[in-house]
C-alpha positions as CSV (number, residue, x, y, z in Angstrom):
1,X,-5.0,20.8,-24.0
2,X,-4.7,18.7,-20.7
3,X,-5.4,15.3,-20.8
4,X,-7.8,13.7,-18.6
5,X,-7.3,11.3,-15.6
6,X,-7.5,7.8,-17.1
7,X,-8.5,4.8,-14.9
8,X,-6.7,1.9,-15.7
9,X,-9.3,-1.5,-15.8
10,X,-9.3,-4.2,-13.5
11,X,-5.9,-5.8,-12.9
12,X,-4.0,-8.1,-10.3
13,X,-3.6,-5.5,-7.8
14,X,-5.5,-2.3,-7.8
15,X,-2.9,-0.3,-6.1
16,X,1.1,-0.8,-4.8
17,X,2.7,1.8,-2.6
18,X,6.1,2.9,-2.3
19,X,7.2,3.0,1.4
20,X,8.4,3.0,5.2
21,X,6.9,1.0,7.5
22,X,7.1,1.9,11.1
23,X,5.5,1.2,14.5
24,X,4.3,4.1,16.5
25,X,4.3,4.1,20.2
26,X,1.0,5.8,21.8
27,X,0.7,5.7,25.4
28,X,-3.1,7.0,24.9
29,X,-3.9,11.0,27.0
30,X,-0.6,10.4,29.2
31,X,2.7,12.2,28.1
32,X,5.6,10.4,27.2
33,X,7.2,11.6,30.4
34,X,4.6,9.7,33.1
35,X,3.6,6.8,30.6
36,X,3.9,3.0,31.9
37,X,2.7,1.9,28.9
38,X,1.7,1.7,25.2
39,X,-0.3,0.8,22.4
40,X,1.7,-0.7,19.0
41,X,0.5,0.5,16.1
42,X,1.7,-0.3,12.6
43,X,2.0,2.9,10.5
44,X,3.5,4.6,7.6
45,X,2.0,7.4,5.3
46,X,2.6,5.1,2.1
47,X,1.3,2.0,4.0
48,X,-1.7,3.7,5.1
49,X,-3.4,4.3,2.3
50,X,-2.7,0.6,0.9
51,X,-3.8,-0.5,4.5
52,X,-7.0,1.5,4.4
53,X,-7.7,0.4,0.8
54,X,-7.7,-3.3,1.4
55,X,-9.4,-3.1,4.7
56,X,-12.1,-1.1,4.4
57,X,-12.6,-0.8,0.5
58,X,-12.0,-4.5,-0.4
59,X,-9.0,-3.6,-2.6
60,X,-6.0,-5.5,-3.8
61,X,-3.2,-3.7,-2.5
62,X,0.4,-4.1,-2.0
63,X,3.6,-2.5,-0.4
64,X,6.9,-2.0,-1.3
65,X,9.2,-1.2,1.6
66,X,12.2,-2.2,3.8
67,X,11.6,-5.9,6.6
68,X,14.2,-6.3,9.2
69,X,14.3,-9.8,10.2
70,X,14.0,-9.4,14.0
71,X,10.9,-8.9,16.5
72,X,9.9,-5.7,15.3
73,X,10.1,-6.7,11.7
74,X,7.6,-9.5,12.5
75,X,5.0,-7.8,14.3
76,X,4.8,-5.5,11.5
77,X,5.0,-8.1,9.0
78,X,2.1,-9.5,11.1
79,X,-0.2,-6.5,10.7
80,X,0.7,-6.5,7.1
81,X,-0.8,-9.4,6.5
82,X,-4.2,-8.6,8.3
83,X,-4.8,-5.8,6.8
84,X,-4.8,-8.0,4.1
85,X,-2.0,-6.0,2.1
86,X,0.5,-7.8,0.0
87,X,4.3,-7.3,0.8
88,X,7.3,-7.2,-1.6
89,X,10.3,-6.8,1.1
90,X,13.8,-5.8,0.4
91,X,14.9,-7.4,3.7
92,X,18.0,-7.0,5.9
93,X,19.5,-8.4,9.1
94,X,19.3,-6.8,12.3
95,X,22.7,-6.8,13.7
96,X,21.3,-7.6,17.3
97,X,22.7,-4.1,18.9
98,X,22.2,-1.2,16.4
99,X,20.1,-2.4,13.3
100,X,19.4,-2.0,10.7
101,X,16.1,-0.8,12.5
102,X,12.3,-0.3,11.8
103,X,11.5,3.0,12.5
104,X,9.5,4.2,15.8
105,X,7.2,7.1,16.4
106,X,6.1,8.1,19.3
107,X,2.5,9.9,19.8
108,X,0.3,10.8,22.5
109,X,-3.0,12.0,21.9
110,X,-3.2,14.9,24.0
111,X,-6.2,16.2,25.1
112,X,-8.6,18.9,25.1
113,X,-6.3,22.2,25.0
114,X,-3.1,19.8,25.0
115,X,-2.3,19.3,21.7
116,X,-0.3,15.8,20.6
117,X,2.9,15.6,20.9
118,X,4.8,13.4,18.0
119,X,8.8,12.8,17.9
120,X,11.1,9.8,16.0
121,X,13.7,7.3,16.3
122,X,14.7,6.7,12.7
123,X,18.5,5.8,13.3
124,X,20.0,3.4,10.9
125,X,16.2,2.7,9.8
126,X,16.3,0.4,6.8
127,X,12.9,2.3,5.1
128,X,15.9,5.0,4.5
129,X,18.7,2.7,3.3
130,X,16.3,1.5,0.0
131,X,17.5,2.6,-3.2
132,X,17.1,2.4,-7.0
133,X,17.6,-1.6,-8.1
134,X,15.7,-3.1,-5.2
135,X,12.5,-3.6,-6.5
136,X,11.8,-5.6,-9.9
137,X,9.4,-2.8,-10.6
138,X,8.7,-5.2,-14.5
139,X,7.7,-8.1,-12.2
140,X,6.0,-6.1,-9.6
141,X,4.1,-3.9,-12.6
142,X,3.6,-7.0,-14.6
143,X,0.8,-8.4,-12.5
144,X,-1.5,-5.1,-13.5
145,X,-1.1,-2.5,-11.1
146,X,-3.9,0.3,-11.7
147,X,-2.9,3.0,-9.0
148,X,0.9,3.4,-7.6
149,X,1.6,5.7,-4.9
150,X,4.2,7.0,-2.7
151,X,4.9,10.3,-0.8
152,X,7.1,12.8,1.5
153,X,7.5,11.5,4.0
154,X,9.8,8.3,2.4
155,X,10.9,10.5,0.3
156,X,12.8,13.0,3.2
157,X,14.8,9.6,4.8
158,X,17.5,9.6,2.6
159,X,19.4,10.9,-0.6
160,X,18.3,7.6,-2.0
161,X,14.6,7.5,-1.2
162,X,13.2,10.1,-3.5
163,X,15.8,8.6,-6.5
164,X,13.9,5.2,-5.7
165,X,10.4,7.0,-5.5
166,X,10.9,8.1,-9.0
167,X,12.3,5.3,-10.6
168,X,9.4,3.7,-9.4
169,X,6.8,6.3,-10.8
170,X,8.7,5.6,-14.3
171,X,8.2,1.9,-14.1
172,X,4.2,2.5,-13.3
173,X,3.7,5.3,-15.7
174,X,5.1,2.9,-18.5
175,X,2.8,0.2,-17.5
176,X,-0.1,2.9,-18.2
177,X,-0.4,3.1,-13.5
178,X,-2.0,6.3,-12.4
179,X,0.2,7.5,-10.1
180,X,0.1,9.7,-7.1
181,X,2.3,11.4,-4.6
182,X,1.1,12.9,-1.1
183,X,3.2,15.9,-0.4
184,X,3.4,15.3,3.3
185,X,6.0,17.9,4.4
186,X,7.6,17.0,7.3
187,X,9.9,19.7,8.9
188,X,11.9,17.7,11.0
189,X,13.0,14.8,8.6
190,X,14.0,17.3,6.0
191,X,15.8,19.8,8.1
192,X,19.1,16.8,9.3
193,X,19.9,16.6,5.6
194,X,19.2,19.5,3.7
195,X,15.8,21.2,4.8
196,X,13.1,22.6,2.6
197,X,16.1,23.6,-0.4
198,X,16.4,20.2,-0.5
199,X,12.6,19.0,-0.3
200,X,11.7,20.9,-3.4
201,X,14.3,20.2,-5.4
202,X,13.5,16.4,-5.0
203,X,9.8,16.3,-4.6
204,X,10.1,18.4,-7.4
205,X,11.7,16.1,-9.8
206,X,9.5,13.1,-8.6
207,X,6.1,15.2,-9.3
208,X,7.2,15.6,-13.0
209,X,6.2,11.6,-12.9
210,X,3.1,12.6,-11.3
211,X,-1.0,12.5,-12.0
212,X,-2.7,13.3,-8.5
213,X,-0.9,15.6,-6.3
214,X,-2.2,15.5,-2.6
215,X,-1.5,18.4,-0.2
216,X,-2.7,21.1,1.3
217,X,-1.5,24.9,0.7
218,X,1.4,24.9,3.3
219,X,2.7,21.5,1.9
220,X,2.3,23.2,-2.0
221,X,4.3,26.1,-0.8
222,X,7.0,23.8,1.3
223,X,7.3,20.7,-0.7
224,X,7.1,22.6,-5.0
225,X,8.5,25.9,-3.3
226,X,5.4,27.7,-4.7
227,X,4.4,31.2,-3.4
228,X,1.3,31.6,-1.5
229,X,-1.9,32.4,-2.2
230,X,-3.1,36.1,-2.8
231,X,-6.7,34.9,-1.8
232,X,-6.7,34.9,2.0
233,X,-9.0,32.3,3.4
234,X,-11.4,33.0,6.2
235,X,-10.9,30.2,8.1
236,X,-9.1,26.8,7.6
237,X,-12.5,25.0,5.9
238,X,-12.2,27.8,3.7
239,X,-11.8,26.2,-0.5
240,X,-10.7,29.5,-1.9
241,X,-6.9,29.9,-0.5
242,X,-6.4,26.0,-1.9
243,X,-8.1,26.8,-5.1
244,X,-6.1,29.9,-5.6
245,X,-2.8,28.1,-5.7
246,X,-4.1,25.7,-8.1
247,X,-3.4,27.9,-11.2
248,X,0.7,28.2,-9.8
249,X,0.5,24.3,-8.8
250,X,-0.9,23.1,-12.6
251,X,1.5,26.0,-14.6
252,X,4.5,24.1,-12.5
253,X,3.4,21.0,-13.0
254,X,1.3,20.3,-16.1
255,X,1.2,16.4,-15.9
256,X,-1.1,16.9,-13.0
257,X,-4.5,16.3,-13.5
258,X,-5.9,16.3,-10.1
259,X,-5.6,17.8,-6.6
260,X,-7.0,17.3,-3.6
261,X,-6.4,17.8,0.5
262,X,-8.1,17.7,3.9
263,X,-9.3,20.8,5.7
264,X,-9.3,21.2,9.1
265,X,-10.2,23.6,11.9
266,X,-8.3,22.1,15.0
267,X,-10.6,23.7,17.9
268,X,-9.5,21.5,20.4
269,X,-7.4,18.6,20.3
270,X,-10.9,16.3,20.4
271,X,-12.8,18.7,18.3
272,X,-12.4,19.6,14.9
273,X,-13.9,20.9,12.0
274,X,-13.7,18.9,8.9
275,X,-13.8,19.0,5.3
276,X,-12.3,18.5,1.8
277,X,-11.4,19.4,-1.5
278,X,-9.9,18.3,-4.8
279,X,-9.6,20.0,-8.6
280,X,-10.1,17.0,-10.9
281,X,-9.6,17.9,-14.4
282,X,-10.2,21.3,-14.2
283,X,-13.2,21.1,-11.8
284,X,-13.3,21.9,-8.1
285,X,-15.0,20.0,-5.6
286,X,-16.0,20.4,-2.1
287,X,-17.2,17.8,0.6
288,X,-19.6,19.1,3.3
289,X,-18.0,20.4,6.3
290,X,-18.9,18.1,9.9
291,X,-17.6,18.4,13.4
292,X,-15.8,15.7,15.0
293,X,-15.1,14.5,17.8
294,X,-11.6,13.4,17.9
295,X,-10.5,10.1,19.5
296,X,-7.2,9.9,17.6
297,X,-5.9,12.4,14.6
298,X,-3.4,10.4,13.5
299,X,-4.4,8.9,9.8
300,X,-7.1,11.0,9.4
301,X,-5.3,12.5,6.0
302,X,-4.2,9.3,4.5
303,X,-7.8,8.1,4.9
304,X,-8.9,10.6,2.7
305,X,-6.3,10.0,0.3
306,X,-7.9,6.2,0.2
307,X,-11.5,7.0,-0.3
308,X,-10.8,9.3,-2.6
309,X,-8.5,6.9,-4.5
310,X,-11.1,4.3,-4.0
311,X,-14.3,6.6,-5.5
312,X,-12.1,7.2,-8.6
313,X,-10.5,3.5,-9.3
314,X,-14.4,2.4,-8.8
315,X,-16.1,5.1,-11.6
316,X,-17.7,7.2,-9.1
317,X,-17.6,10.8,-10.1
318,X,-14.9,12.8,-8.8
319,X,-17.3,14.9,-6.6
320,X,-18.5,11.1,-5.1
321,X,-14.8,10.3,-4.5
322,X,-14.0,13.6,-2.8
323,X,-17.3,12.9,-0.6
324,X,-16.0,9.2,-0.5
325,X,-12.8,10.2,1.4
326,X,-13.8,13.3,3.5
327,X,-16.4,10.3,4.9
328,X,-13.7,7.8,5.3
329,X,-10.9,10.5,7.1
330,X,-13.5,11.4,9.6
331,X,-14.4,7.9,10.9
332,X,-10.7,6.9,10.9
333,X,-10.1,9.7,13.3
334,X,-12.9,8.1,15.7
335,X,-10.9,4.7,16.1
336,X,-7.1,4.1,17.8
337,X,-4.1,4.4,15.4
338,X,-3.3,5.3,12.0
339,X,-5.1,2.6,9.5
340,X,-8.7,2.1,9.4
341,X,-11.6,-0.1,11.3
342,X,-14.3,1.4,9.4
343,X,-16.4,-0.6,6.6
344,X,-17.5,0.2,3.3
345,X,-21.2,0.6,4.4
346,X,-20.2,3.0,7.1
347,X,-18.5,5.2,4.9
348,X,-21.0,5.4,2.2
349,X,-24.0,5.9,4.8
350,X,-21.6,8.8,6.4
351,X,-20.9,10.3,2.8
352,X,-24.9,10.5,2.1
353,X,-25.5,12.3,5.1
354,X,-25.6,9.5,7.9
355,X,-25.5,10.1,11.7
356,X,-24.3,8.8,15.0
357,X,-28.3,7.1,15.6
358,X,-27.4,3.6,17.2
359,X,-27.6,0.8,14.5
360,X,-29.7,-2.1,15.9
């Protein structure tokens, strides 16, 4: 019989990702090719959730990840710190020409029937030159880490990245650290060094360390190499194609004991459809679907992945968390950049049902 998810008790820090940090370029509605400038926002799918945790959910959090001493590095380090996240930096030099480098994204927003555009520059990036050994994972686990979680996106930089990753999810899982892994496949990052052949070989021998998988069903087919679903959905805010590959995703993987992605009907790059879904010990739950209005996409799923985190560190049932996080992903999509400005009372008001009514 499948063991239940267990929820560690309060300890030091309620939650430490695994990591790149980067800083992503967004020059707002205007294309890269006739911007004159930018905003600077501090990003990373690991960092985000630990971001959005501490921020908005009054977590203690903490990173693990790569810090170049040199500009970049500090306005990073610098956003780090007031999002009120607690570092533990392997750090390197910058060589003062060619690194090693903190990674940059750029991303517009696009607009109405322009969809967002969203390329790299991840040479020599030190996020990709981390390895097993960096990390006193004893000292780092010692302090009482509950939650630990990392995801695909570090784990496409480098041959070393996913090695790290689960190296890491043996030092949490022996300190008794639900862990969790967000599939995030990304296309381009595998595809320089050994495309989706090697994504699911890797991701699939980190997930064997795994408790709570998050992806939706095109990452569960790209990032395990799991067949699709025989259940077509009618449209994307359609539960029944992600429930279908449940069955494929749990006889793969029996550790797991819960799942749980976004869903989303892009109609327009400003307006989407929105909703969510998770199988928690053997139960599916849905969140409501809601419309937004679209200021900024980026985040949107790594906000869910930190309310729902949140609801289930904090006791609330897992249909509570699920609501939890579908609240907190659609307000993050209504603010700039990739980490959160919402508050805790926001997000539980939205999660009951709230509106858009002015507050006075």
């Amino acid at each position: 019989m499948r063991d239940g998810l267990k929820i560690p008790p309060p300890g030091g820090l309620d939650l430490v990702s695994l990591g790149a940090l980067v800083h992503r370029l967004d020059p707002g509605v205007i294309p890269f090719r006739k911007a004159s400038s930018c905003a600077i926002h501090v990003s990373g799918g690991e960092f985000n959730v630990a971001a959005n945790l501490a921020d908005c959910f009054r977590m203690r959090t903490g990173i693990a990840t790569a810090m170049v001493d040199y500009p970049i590095g500090d306005l990073i380090a610098e956003r780090v710190r007031a999002m009120g996240v607690t570092p533990f930096y392997k750090r390197f030099a910058h060589n003062g020409v060619n690194g090693p480098n903190m990674a940059t994204v750029y991303s517009d927003r696009g607009h109405g029937v322009r969809a967002p555009v969203v390329f790299y520059n991840r040479a020599n990036e030190a996020g990709g030159l981390l390895k097993p050994g960096d990390f006193d994972w004893p000292a780092i686990f010692g302090r009482g880490v509950r939650w630990f979680h990392s995801g695909g996106i570090f784990a496409s930089l480098s041959a070393t990245t996913g090695e790290l990753i689960i190296e890491a999810m043996r030092a949490a899982r022996a300190a008794g650290a639900v862990t969790s892994f967000d599939l995030n496949f990304r296309e381009k990052l595998w595809s320089i060094w050994g495309g989706q052949r090697k994504a699911v070989d890797v991701i699939g021998r980190i997930t064997e360390h795994v408790d709570v998988l998050v992806g939706n069903e095109e990452d569960l087919q790209k990032g395990l190499g799991i067949p699709g679903p025989e259940v077509h959905a009618a449209s994307r805010l359609d539960p029944s194609a992600f429930f279908a590959m449940i069955d494929s995703v749990t006889r793969k993987l029996p550790n797991v004991k819960a799942v749980a992605t976004t869903l989303r009907e892009v109609r327009s790059t400003n307006r989407h459809g929105w909703s969510a879904v998770a199988w928690v010990d053997g139960q599916p739950h849905t969140a409501p679907v809601c419309e937004l209005d679209v200021l900024d996409r980026v985040g949107g799923g790594d906000g869910f992945a930190a309310g729902f985190i949140y609801g289930l560190l904090t006791g609330e049932t897992p249909q509570e968390a699920v609501d939890l996080g579908w609240a907190h992903g659609a307000l993050l999509t209504t603010f700039p950049g990739d980490t959160t400005m919402a508050t805790l009372e926001q997000v539980r008001a939205f999660a009951k049902g709230g509106s858009a009514r002015i507050q006075r």
